[in-house]
DRENKOL-950612 format. One line per field, with one value per residue (C-alpha): x, y, z; chain; residue number from 1. Coordinates in nm, 2 decimals, always signed. Layout:
px c(X, ...)
py c(Y, ...)
pz c(Z, ...)
mol c(A, ...)
seq c(NUM, ...)
//
This chain:
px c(+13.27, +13.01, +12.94, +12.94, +12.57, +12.30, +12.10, +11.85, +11.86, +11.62, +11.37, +11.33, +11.44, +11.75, +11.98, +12.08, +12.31, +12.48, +12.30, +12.40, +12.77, +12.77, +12.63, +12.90, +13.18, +13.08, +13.06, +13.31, +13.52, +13.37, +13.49, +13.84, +13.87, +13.66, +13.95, +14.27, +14.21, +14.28, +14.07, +14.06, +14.01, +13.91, +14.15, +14.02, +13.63, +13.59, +13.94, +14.15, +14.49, +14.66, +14.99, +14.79, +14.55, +14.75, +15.03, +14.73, +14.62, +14.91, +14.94, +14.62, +14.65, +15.00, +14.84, +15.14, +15.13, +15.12, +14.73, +14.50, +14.11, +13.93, +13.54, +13.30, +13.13, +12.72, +12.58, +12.51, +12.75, +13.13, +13.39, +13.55, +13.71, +13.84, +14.11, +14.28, +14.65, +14.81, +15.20, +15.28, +15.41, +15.07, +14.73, +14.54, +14.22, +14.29, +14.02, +14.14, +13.97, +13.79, +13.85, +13.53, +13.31, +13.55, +13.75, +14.16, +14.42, +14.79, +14.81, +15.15, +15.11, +14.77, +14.63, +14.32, +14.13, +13.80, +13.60, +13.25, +12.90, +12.69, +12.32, +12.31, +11.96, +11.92, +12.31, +12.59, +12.92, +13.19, +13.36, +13.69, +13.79, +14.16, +14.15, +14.46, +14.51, +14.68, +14.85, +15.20, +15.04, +14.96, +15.25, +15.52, +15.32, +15.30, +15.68, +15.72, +15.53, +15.74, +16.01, +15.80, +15.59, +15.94, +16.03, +15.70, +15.70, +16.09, +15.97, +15.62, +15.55, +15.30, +14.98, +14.76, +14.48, +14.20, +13.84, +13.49, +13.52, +13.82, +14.15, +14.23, +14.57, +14.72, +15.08, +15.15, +15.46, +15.76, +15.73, +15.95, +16.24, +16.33, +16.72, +16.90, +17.04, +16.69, +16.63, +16.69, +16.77, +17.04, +17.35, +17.42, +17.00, +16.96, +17.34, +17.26, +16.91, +17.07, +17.34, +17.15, +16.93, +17.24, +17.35, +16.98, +16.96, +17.30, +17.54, +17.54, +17.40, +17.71, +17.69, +17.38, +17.49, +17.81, +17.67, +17.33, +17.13, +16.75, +16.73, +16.49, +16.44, +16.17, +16.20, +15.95, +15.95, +15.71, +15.72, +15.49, +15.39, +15.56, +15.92, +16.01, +15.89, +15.73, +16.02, +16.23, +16.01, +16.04, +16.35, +16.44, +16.13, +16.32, +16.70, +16.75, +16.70, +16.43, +16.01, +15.86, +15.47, +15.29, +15.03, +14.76, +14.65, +14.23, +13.91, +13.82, +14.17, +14.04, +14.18, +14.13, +14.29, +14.62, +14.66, +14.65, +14.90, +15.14, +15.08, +15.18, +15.47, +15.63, +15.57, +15.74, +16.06, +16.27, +16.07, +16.07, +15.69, +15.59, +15.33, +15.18, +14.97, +15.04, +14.87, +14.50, +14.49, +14.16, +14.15, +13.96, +14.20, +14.58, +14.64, +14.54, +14.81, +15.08, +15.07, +15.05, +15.34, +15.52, +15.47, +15.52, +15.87, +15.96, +15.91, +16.33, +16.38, +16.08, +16.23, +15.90, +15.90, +15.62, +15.50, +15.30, +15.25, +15.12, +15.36, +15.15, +14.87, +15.05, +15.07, +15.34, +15.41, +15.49, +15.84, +15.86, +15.91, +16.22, +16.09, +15.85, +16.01, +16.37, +16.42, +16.26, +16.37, +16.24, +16.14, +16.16, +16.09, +16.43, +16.67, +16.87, +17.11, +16.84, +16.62, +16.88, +16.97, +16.64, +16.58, +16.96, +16.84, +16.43, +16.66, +16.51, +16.77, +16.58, +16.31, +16.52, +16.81, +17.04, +16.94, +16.61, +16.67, +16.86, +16.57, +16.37, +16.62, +16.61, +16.21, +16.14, +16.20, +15.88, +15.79, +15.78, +15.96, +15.65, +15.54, +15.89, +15.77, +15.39, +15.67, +15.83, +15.51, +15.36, +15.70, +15.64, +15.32, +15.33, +15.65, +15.46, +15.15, +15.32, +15.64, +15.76, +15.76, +15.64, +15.87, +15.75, +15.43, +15.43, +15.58, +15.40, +15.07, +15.15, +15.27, +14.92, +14.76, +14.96, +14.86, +14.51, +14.52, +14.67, +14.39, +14.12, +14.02, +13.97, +13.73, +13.84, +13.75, +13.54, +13.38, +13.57, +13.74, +14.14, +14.27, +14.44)
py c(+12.38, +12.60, +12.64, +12.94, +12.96, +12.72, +12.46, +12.79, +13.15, +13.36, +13.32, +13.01, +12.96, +12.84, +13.09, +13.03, +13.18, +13.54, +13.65, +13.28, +13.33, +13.75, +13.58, +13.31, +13.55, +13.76, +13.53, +13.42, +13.69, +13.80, +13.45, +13.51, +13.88, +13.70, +13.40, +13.62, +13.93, +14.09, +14.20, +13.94, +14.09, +13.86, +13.86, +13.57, +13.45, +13.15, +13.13, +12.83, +12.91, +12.59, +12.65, +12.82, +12.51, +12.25, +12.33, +12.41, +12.07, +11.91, +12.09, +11.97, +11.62, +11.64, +11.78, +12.08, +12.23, +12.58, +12.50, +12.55, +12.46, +12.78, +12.67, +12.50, +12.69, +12.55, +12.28, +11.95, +11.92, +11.78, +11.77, +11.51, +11.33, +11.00, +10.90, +10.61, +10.63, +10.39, +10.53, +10.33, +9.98, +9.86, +10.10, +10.24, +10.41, +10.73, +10.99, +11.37, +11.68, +11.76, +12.08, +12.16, +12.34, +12.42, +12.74, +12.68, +12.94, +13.00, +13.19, +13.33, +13.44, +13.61, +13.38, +13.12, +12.90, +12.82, +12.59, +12.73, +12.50, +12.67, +12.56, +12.65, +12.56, +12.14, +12.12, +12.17, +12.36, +12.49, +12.84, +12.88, +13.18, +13.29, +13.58, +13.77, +14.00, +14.25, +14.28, +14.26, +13.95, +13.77, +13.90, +13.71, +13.42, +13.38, +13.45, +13.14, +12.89, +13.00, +12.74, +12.52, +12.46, +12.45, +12.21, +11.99, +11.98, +11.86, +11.57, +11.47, +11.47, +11.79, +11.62, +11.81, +11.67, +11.79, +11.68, +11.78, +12.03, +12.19, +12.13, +11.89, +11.92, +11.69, +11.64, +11.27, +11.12, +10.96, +10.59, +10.44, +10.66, +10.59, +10.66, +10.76, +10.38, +10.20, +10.44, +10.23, +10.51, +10.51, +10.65, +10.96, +11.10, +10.96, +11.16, +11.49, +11.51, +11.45, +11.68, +11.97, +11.92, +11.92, +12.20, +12.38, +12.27, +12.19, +12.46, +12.86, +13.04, +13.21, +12.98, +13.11, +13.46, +13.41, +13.33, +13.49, +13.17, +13.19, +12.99, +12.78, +12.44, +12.26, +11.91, +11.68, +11.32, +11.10, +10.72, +10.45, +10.36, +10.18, +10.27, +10.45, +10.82, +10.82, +10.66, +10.88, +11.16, +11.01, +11.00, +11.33, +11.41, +11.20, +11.24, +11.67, +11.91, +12.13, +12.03, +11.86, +11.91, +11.64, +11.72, +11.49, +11.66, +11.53, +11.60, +11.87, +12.11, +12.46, +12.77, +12.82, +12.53, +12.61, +12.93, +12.77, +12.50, +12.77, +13.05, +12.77, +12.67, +13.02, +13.07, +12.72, +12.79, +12.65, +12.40, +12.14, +12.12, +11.76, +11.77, +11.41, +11.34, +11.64, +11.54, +11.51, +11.87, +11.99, +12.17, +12.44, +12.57, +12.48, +12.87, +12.95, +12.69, +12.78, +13.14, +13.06, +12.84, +13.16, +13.35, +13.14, +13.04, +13.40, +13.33, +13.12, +12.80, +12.63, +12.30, +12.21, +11.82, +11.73, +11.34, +11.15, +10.85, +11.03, +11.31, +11.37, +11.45, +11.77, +12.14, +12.13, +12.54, +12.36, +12.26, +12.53, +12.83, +12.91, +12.89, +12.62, +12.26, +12.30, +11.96, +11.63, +11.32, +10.96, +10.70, +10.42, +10.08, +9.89, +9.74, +9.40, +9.63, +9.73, +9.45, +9.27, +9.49, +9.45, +9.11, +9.11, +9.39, +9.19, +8.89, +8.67, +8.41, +8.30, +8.17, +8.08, +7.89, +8.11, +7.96, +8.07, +8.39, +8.43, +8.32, +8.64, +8.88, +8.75, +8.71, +9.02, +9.26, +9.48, +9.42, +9.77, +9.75, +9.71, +9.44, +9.26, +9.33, +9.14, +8.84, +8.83, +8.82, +8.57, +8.32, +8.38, +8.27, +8.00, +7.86, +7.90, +7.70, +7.45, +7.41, +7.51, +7.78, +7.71, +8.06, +8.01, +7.96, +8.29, +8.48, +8.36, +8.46, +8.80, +8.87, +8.78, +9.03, +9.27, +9.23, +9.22, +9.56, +9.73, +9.57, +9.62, +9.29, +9.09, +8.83, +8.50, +8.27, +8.06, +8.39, +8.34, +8.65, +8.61, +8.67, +8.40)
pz c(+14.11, +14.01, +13.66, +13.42, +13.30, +13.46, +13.30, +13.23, +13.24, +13.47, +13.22, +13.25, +12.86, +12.70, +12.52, +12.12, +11.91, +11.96, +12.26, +12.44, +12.29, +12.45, +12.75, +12.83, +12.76, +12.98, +13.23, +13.14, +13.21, +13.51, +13.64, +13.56, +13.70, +14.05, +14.03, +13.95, +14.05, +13.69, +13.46, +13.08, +12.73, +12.43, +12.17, +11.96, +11.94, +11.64, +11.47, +11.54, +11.54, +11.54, +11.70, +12.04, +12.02, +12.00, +12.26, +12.48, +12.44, +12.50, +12.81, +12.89, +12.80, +13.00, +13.30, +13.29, +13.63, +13.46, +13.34, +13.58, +13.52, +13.61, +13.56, +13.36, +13.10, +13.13, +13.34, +13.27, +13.03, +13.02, +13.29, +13.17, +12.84, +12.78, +12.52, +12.33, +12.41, +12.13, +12.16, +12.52, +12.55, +12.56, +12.38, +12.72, +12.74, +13.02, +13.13, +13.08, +13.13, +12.87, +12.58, +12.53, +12.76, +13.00, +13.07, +13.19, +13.20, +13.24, +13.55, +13.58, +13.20, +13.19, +12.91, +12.92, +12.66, +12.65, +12.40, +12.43, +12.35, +12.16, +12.01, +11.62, +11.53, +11.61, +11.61, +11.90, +11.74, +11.96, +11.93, +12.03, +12.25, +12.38, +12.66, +12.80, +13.06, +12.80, +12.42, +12.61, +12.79, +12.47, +12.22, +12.54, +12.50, +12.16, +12.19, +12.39, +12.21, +11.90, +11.96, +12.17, +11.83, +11.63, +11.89, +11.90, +11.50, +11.48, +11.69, +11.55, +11.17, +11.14, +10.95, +10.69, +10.54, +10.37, +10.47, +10.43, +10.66, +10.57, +10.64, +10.94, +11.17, +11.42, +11.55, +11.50, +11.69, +11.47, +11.60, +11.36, +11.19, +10.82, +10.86, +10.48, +10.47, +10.45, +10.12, +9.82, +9.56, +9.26, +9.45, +9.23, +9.31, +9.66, +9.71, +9.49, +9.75, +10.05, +10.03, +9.91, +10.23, +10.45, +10.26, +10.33, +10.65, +10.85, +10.73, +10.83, +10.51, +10.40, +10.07, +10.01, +10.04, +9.86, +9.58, +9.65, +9.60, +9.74, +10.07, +9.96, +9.75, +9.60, +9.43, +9.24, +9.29, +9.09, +8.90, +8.93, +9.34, +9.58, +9.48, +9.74, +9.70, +10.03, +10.19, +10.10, +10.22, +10.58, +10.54, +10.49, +10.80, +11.03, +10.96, +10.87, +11.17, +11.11, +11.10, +10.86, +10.77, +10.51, +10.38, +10.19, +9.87, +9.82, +9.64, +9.94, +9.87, +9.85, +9.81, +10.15, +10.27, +10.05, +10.26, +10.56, +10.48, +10.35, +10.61, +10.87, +10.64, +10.64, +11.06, +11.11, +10.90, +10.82, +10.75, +10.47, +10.33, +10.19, +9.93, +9.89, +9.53, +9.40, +9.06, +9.31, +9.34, +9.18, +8.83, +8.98, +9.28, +9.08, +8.97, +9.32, +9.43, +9.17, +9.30, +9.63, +9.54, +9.41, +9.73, +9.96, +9.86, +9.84, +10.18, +10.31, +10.45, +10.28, +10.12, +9.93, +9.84, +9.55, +9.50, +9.19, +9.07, +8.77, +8.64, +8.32, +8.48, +8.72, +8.61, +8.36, +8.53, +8.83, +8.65, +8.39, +8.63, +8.87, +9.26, +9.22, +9.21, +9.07, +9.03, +8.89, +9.00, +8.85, +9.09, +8.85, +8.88, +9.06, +8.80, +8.95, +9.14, +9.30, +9.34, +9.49, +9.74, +9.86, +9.87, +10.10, +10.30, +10.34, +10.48, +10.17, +10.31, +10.60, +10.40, +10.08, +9.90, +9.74, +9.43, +9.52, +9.61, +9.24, +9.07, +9.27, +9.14, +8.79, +8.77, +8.98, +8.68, +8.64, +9.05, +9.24, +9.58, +9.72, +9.53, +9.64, +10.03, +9.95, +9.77, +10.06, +10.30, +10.08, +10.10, +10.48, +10.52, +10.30, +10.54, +10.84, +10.68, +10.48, +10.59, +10.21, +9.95, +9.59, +9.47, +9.11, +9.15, +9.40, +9.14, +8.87, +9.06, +9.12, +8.71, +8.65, +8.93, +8.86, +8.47, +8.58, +8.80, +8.48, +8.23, +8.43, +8.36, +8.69, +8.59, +8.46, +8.15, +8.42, +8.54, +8.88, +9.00, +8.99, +9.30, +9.51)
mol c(A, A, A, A, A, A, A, A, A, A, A, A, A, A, A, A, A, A, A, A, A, A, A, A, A, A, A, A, A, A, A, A, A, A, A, A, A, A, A, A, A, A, A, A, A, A, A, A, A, A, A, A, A, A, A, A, A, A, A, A, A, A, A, A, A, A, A, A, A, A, A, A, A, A, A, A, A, A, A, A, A, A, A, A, A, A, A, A, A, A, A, A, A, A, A, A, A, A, A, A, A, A, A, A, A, A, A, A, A, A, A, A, A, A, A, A, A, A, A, A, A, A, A, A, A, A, A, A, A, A, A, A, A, A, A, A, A, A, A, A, A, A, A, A, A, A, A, A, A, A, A, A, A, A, A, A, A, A, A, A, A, A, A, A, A, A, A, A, A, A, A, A, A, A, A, A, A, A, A, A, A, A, A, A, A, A, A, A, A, A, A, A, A, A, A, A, A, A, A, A, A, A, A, A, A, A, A, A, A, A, A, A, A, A, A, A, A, A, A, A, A, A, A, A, A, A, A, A, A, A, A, A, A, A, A, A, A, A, A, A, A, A, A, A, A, A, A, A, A, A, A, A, A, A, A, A, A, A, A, A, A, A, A, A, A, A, A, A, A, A, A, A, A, A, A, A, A, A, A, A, A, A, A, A, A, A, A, A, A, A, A, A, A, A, A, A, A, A, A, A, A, A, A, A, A, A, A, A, A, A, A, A, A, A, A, A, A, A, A, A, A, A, A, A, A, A, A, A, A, A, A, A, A, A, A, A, A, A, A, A, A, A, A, A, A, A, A, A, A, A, A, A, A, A, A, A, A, A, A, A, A, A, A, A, A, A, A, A, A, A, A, A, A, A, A, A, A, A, A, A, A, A, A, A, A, A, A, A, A, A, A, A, A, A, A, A, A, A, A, A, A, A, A, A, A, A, A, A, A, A, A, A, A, A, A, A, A, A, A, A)
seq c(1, 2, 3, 4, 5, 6, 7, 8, 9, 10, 11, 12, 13, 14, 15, 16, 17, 18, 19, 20, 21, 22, 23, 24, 25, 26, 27, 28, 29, 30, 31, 32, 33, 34, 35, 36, 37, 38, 39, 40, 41, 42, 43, 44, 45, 46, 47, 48, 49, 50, 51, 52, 53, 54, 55, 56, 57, 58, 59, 60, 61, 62, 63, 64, 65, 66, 67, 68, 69, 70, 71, 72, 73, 74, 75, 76, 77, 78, 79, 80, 81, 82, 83, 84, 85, 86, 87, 88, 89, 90, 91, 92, 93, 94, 95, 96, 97, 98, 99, 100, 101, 102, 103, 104, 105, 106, 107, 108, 109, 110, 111, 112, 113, 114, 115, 116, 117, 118, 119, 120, 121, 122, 123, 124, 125, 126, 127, 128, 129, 130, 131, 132, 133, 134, 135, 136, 137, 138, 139, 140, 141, 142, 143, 144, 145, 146, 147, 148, 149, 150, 151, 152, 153, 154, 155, 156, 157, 158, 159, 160, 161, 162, 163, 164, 165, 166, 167, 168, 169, 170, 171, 172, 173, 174, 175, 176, 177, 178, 179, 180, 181, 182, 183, 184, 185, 186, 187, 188, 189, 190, 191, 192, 193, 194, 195, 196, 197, 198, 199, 200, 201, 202, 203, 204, 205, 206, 207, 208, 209, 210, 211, 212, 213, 214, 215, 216, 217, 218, 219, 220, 221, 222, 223, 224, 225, 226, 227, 228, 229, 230, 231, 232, 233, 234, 235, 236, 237, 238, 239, 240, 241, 242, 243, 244, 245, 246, 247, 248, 249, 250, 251, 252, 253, 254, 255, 256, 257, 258, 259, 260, 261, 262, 263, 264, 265, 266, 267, 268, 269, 270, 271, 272, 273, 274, 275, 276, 277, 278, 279, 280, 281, 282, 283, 284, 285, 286, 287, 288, 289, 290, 291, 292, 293, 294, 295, 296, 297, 298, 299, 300, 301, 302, 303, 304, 305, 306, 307, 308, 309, 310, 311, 312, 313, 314, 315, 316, 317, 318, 319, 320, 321, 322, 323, 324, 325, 326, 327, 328, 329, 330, 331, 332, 333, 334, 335, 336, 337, 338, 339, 340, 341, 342, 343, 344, 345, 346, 347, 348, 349, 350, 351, 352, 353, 354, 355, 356, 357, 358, 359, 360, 361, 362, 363, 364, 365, 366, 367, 368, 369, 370, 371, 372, 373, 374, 375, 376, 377, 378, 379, 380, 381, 382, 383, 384, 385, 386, 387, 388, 389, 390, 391, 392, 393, 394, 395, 396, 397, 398, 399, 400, 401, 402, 403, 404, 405, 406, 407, 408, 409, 410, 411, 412, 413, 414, 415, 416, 417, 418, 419, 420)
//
């Protein structure tokens, strides 16, 4: 197939910047009037709008029969992709077509993508451009990728996460669901939170206008790591009908990044809106976040969830004002109850006596459920290597670790570090 723009224009010169970019939209669009018959307009040049991108994509990667490739953009360059599959039975490399450079369109609806190459002094960038044969065109097909996206979001965990250059989004698929039973939670909080998401999520809103409560929620959860804040997060992703978007609070959050998150949030809802390290959020974009915060839950059907390991170190507004997060809720470390439905539910037993498995519950105290999982790990390897299981001395190892990782203080009398 004939491409776009040759390897040179008729000057024998290659093209940079606008007049390259005025050039290949053009020809671009002369392409598409030649292969349809209809005349194109552009309706987006440079803005990534995620929820056209990444159905596009999909549609792509899917081969949907609805996507046809209409040219390549300039010569020489990609035709084709290649990918790492990971989500079959067995991880597959497979050759697609690839995004960039190309131009494909959705024939019956008037619409076409194209990622377009483009030199920017010594580097190669790629401006995205969406075409349509008309508004009416366009506004039916953002109609129908509406609940597509819903759809696509209620299946895969919506990811956000905020790099060096700027804030990243991907569709990731649930390959293992948390269901509400492997949450280990005192009954009275792990109750009170699933009901008012069922309550949010599962019933007509006539309770909410009955007693004119806002359709919304917002909930903190925060205690030392590894007890289960995240797990219960999934939880709630995986078992309540509605999308879910997580998204990784780092050092690169900007005020710019905050508005996308939220302007996504409030198109996708009902939606429930997990906030992970809340407590990393820079000093120099939180009143940008708190009043986002405000607005966007103005906006219903956000259920906001917050998480820290360090509560003193959040906003203390973030608490103190109505339509924020309504409610705190302590993730502390497990007391026996707790531990020891754990150690059941880990299936202790097949590497333990019972007598054994009572001394874990009784020398566990101060362990995080996570630090029971890398116990029970370390009892497993040391029965596959030795045939036995020193408990105490397994225990008695990890007190000391863990007392080192608070202190600070890793190095040893001898000077040797202490790890085992």
């Amino acid at each position: 197939m004939e491409s776009i723009i040759s390897f040179k224009n008729e000057n024998n010169q290659s093209a940079s910047g606008y007049p390259a970019l005025s050039m290949i939209v053009k020809g671009i669009l002369d392409r598409l009037e030649s292969t349809y018959n209809e005349t194109y307009e552009v309706f987006t040049i440079n803005e990534y709008h995620f929820e056209l991108w990444s159905l596009f994509e999909e549609d792509l990667m899917t081969n949907n029969d609805q996507l046809e490739h209409v040219a390549m953009i300039v010569e020489k360059m990609e035709r084709y992709s290649f990918t790492y599959d990971a989500e079959g039975d067995e991880p597959i490399y497979k050759v697609k077509q690839a995004l960039s450079n190309n131009v494909y369109a959705y024939r019956e609806q008037g619409i076409a993508f194209a990622q377009i190459p483009i030199m920017d002094g010594a580097h190669l960038t790629n401006v995205e451009c969406v075409f349509a044969t008309s508004s009416l065109a366009m506004e039916r097909f953002l109609e129908t990728i509406k609940g597509r996206l819903w759809q696509k979001s209620r299946n895969e965990l919506l990811i956000f996460t905020d790099g060096m250059d700027g804030l990243n989004h991907e569709h990731q698929p649930i390959t293992k669901r948390v269901k509400r039973e492997d949450v280990l939670l005192k009954h009275e909080i792990k109750e009170e939170i699933y009901q008012m998401l069922d309550c949010l999520f599962e019933e007509d809103r006539s309770f909410f206008e009955t007693y004119q409560i806002p359709y919304k929620r917002g909930i903190l959860l925060y205690g030392p790591p590894g007890n289960g804040k995240t797990t219960l997060a999934k939880s709630i992703a995986h078992t309540v009908d509605a999308p879910a978007a997580y998204w990784q609070i780092t050092e690169f959050t900007s005020s710019e990044s905050i508005a996308q998150v939220f302007q996504m949030a409030n198109r996708l809802a009902p939606i429930i809106l997990i906030i992970e390290d809340i407590d990393s959020m820079p000093d120099g974009v939180r009143s940008y976040f708190l009043n986002t915060l405000d607005g966007a839950t103005s906006k219903e059907g956000i259920f906001l969830i917050g998480t820290t390991n360090y509560p003193e170190e959040i906003d203390p507004g973030l608490m103190n004002r109505a339509g924020r997060f309504d409610r705190g809720y302590e993730f502390a470390l497990p007391d026996e109850s707790l531990r020891e439905q754990y150690v059941h539910e880990k299936k202790f037993d097949k590497l333990l006596s019972s007598e054994e498995i009572a001394a874990v519950i009784k020398h566990s105290e101060g362990f995080s459920f996570a630090q029971l999982n890398e116990l029970f790990v370390s009892c497993a390897l040391e029965s596959h290597q030795k045939g036995t299981v020193d408990l105490y001395r397994l225990i008695k190892r990890m007190k000391e670790d863990h007392k080192k990782s608070k202190t600070g203080k890793w190095q040893e009398e001898d000077g040797q570090l202490g790890f085992y």
